[in-house]
C-alpha positions as CSV (number, residue, x, y, z in Angstrom):
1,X,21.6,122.5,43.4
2,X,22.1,119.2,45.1
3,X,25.5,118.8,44.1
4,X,26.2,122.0,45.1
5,X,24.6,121.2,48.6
6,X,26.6,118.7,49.1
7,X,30.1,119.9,49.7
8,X,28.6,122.5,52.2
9,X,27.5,120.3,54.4
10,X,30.4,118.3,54.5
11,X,32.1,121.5,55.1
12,X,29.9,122.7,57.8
13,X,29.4,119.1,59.7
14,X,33.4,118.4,59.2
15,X,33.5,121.8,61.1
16,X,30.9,120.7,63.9
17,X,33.0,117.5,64.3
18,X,36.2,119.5,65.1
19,X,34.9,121.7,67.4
20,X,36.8,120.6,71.0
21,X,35.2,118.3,73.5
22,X,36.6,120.7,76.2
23,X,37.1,124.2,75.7
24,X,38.3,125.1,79.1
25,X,35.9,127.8,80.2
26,X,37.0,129.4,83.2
27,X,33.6,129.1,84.9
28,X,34.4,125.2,84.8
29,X,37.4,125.3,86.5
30,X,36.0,127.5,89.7
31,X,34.3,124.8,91.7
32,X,32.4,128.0,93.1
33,X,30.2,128.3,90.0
34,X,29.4,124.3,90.1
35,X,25.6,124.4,89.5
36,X,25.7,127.5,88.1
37,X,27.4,126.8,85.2
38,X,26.7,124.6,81.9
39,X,29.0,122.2,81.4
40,X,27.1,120.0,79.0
41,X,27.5,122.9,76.0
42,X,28.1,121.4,73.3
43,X,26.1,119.9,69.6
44,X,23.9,117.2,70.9
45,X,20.9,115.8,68.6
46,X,19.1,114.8,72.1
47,X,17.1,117.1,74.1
48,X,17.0,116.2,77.8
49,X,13.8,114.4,77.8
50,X,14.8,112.5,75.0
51,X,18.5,111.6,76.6
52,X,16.6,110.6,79.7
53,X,14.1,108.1,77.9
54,X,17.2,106.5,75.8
55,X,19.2,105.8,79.8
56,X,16.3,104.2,81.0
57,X,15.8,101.8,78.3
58,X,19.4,101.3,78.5
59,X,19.1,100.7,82.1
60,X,16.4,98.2,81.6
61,X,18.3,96.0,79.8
62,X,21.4,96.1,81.9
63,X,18.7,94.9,85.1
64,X,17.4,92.0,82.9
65,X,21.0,90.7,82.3
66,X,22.5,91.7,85.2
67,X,22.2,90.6,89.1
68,X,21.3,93.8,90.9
69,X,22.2,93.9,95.2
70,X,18.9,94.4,96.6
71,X,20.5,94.2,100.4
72,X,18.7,97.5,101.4
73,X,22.2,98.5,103.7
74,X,24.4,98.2,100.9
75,X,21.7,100.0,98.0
76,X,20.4,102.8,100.9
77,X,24.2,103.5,101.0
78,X,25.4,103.6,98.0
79,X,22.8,105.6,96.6
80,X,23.3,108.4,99.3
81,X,27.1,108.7,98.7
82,X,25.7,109.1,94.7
83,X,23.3,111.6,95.7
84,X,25.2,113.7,97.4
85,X,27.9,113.9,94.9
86,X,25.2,115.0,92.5
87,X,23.5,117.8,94.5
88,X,26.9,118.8,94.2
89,X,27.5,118.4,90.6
90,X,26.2,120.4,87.5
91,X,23.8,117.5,86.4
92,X,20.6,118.7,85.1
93,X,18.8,115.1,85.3
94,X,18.0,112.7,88.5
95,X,19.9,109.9,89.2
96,X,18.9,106.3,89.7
97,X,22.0,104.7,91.3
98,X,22.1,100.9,91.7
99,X,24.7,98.6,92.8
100,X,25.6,95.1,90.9
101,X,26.9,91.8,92.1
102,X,30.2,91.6,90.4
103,X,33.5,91.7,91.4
104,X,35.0,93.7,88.7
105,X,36.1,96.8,89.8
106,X,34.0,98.9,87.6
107,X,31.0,101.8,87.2
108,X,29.3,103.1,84.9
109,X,26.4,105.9,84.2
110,X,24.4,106.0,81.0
111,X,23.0,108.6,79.9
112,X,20.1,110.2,81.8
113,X,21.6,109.6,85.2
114,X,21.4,105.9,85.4
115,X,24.1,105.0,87.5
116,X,25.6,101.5,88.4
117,X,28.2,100.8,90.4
118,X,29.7,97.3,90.8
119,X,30.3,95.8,94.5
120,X,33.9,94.6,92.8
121,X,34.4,98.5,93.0
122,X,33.8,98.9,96.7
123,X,35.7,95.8,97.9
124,X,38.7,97.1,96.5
125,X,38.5,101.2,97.8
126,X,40.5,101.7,101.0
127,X,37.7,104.6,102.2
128,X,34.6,106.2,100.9
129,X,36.8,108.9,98.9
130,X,38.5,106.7,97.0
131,X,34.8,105.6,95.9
132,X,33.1,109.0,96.0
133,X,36.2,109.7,93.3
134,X,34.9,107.3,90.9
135,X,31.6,108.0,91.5
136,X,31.9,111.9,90.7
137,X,34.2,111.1,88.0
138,X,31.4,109.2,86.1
139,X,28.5,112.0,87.4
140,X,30.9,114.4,85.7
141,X,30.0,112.1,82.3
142,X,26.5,112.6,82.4
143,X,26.8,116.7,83.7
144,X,28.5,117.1,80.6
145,X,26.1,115.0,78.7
146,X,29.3,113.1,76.9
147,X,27.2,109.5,75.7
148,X,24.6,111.8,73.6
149,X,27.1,114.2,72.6
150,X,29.3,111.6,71.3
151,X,26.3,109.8,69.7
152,X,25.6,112.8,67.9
153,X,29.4,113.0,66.9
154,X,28.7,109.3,65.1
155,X,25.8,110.1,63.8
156,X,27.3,114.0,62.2
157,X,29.6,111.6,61.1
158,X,27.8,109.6,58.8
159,X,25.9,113.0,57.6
160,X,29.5,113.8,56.8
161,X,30.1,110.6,54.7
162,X,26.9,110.8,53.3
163,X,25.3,114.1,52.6
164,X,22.3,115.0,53.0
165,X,21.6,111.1,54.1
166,X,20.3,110.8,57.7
167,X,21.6,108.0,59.2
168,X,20.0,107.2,62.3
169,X,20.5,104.0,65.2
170,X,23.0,102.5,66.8
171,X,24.4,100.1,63.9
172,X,27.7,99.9,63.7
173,X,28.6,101.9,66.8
174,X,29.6,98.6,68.6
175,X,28.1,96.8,71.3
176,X,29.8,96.5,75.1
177,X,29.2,92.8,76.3
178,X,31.0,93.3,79.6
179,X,27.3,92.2,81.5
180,X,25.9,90.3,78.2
181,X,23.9,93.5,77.8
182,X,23.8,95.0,74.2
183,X,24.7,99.1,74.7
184,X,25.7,101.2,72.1
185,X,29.9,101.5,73.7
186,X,29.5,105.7,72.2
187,X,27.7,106.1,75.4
188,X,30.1,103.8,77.4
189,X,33.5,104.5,76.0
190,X,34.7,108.1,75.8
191,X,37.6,110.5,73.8
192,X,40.3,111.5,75.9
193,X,39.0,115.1,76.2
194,X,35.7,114.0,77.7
195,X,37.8,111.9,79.8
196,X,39.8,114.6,80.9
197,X,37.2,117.0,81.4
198,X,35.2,114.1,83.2
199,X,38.8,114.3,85.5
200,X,38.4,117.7,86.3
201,X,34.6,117.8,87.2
202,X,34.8,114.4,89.3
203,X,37.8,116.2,91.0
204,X,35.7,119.4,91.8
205,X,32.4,117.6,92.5
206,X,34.4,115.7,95.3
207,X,36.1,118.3,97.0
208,X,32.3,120.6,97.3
209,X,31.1,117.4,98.8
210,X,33.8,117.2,101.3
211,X,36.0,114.4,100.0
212,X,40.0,114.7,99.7
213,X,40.4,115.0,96.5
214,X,43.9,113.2,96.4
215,X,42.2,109.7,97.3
216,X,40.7,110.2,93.3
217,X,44.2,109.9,92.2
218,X,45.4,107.5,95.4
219,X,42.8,105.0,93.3
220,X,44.1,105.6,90.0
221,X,47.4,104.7,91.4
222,X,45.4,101.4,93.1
223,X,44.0,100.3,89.6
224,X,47.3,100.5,87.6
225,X,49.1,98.2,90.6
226,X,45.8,96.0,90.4
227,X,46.1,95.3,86.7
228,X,49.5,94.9,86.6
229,X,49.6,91.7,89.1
230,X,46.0,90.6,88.4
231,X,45.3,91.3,84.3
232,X,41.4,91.6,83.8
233,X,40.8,92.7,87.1
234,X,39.2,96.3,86.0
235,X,36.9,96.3,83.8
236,X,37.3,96.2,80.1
237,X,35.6,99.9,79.8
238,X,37.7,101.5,83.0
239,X,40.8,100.3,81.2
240,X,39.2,102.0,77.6
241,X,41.1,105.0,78.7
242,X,43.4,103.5,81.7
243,X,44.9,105.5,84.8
244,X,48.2,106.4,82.7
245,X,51.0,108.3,84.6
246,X,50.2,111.2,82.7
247,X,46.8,111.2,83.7
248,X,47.8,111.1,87.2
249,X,50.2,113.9,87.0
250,X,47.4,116.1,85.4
251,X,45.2,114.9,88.4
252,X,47.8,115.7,90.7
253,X,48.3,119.4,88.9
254,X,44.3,120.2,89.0
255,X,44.0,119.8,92.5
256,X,46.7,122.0,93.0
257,X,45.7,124.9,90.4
258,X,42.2,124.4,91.5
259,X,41.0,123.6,94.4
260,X,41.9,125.4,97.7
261,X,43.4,123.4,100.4
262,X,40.3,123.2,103.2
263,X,41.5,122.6,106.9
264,X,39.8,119.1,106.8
265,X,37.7,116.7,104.7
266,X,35.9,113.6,104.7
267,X,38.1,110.2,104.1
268,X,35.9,107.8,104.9
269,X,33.1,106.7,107.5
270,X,32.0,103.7,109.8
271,X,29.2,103.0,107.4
272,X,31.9,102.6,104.1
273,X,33.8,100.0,106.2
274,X,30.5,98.3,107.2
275,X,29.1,98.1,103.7
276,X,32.2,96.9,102.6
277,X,32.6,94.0,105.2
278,X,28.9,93.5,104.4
279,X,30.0,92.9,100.5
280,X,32.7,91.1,101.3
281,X,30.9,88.4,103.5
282,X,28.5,87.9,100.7
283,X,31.2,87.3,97.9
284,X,32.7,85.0,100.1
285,X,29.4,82.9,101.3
286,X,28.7,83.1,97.2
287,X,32.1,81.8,96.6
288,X,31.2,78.7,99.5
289,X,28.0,77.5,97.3
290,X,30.0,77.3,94.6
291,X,32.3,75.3,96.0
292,X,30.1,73.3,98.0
293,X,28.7,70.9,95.6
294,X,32.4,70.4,94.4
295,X,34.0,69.4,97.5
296,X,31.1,66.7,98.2
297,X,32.0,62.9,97.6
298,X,30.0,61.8,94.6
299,X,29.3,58.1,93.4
300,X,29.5,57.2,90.3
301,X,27.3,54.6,88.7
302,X,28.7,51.7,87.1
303,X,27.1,51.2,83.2
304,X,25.7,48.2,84.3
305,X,23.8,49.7,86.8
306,X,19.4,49.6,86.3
307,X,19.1,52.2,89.6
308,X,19.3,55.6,87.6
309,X,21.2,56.9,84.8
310,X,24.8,56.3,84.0
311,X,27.1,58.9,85.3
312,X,30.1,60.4,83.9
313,X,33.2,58.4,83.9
314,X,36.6,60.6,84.7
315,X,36.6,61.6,81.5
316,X,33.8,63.5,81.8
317,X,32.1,60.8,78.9
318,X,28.4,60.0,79.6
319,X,28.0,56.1,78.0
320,X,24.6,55.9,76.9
321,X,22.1,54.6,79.1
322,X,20.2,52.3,76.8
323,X,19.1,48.6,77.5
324,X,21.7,47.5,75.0
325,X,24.3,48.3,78.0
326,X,22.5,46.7,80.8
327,X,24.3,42.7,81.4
328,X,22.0,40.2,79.8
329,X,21.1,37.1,82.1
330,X,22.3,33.3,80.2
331,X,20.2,31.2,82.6
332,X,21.7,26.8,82.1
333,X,19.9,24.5,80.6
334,X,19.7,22.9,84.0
335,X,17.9,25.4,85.9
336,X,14.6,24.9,86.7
């Protein structure tokens, strides 16, 4: 019976594994129905509850490794540009957005809605569209529940290789280090057809909130020119699945097949270009403590010296500062 069993399943999970990330339902495509519409369809192992539970402990450890902006203008900010993007998403969970001192141009949201995006990301968009863009784009990740649908991909998988063998945790799935933070990268890095469908639903999201939707792709453009004069610049993950020129020419063909021209929309504000010139400052006072203990003269202490211990010489060699190196005193048989 078991062996029997066996080739079934394999059958019926190597089914489940080909069934397509995005199957292009109309309803998906009509920014109308956003909200009214289930975009995270799909085999998932993890109920809602349980997706939410597995972000937050996620999120907990990318807090204890990484140096969160407390500054409550930049956070206040951020998070309402975040919010409002979501009440005009399809997500089913609340989001916890956060900003993080770095100045890779990056974002990310786990699954759950845990949302961080870095201050890197701000300093380099032109206006709060161009960040609202990569802001929805990732929303769209977690409306479609992509990280637990993909985990569950991993995990049908090893059913797949192993029948009738549950496999469960995140071994082997492979760690992102891009913070020193262990996450599982199935819920960081995604295929191309969650990445496209993550396209389409940041796009709409964007354009309900009132953003032009062509500063999304105006950014894209940003981050290619970016990495091409500056490697390393974008973060490892963003450049997972990079702004290619095909990617940009679908962009470009969405917002034209999609969404109706509107008479005006939102670029930016006076509270993006504050924020950003509030981020800005701070990198570059950060960047002045660096420096400053570098640009002060510093004595160096001769080995004979008994005041303190020996510095390095220009070298960068430490001798030892034992009594052995210390001059020892001859006094003449004359002295009294």
């Amino acid at each position: 019976m078991k062996r029997l069993l066996c080739p079934f399943l394999s059958l019926a999970v190597g089914c489940m594994l080909l069934t397509p990330v995005f199957a292009g339902d109309d309803k998906e495509k009509n920014p109308d129905d956003i909200g009214n519409r289930n975009v995270g369809k799909g085999i998932n192992f993890y109920s809602i509850e349980k997706e939410i539970a597995l972000g937050k402990q996620l999120a907990q450890q990318v807090e204890r490794s990484a140096k969160i902006i407390t500054d409550p203008v930049v956070a206040e900010y951020v998070n309402r540009v975040g919010q409002n993007l979501v009440r005009n998403s399809d997500a089913k969970v609340p989001f916890t957005i956060k900003v993080i001192d770095s100045e890779e141009v990056n974002a990310f949201a786990l699954p759950g809605g845990f949302f961080f995006v870095n201050s890197g990301l701000i300093m380099k968009a032109d206006n709060e569209a161009e960040l609202a863009g990569v802001m929805a784009h990732e929303i769209g990740h977690v409306a479609a529940r992509h990280g637990t649908r993909q985990a569950t991909r991993g995990e049908l998988a090893q059913l797949a290789s192993i029948p009738l063998i549950f496999m469960g945790g995140w071994t082997g799935y492979g760690i992102y280090q891009g913070y020193n933070v262990l996450v599982p990268i199935s819920f960081l890095k995604f295929s191309r057809g969650m990445e496209s469908e993550a396209d389409l639903l940041g796009l709409e999201y964007m354009y309900k909130s009132g953003y032009d939707p062509t500063a999304f792709v105006d950014f894209f453009e940003k981050i290619q020119t970016l990495e091409k004069r500056k490697p390393g610049t974008v973060s490892k993950i963003f450049s997972t699945h990079p702004p290619t020129d095909d990617r940009i020419k679908v962009a470009q063909q969405n917002i034209q097949r999609y969404l109706k021209e509107k008479p005006e929309y939102v670029l930016t504000t006076s509270e993006f270009n504050d924020v950003k010139s509030r981020l800005m400052a701070m990198h570059n006072h950060h960047k002045l403590d660096v420096n400053k203990d570098g640009d002060r003269p510093r004595l160096r202490r001769a080995p004979g010296s008994t005041t303190g211990p020996v510095d390095a010489d220009d070298n960068g060699k430490t001798p030892a500062a034992d009594q052995d190196e210390r001059p020892t005193l001859k006094r003449r048989p004359d002295s009294h």
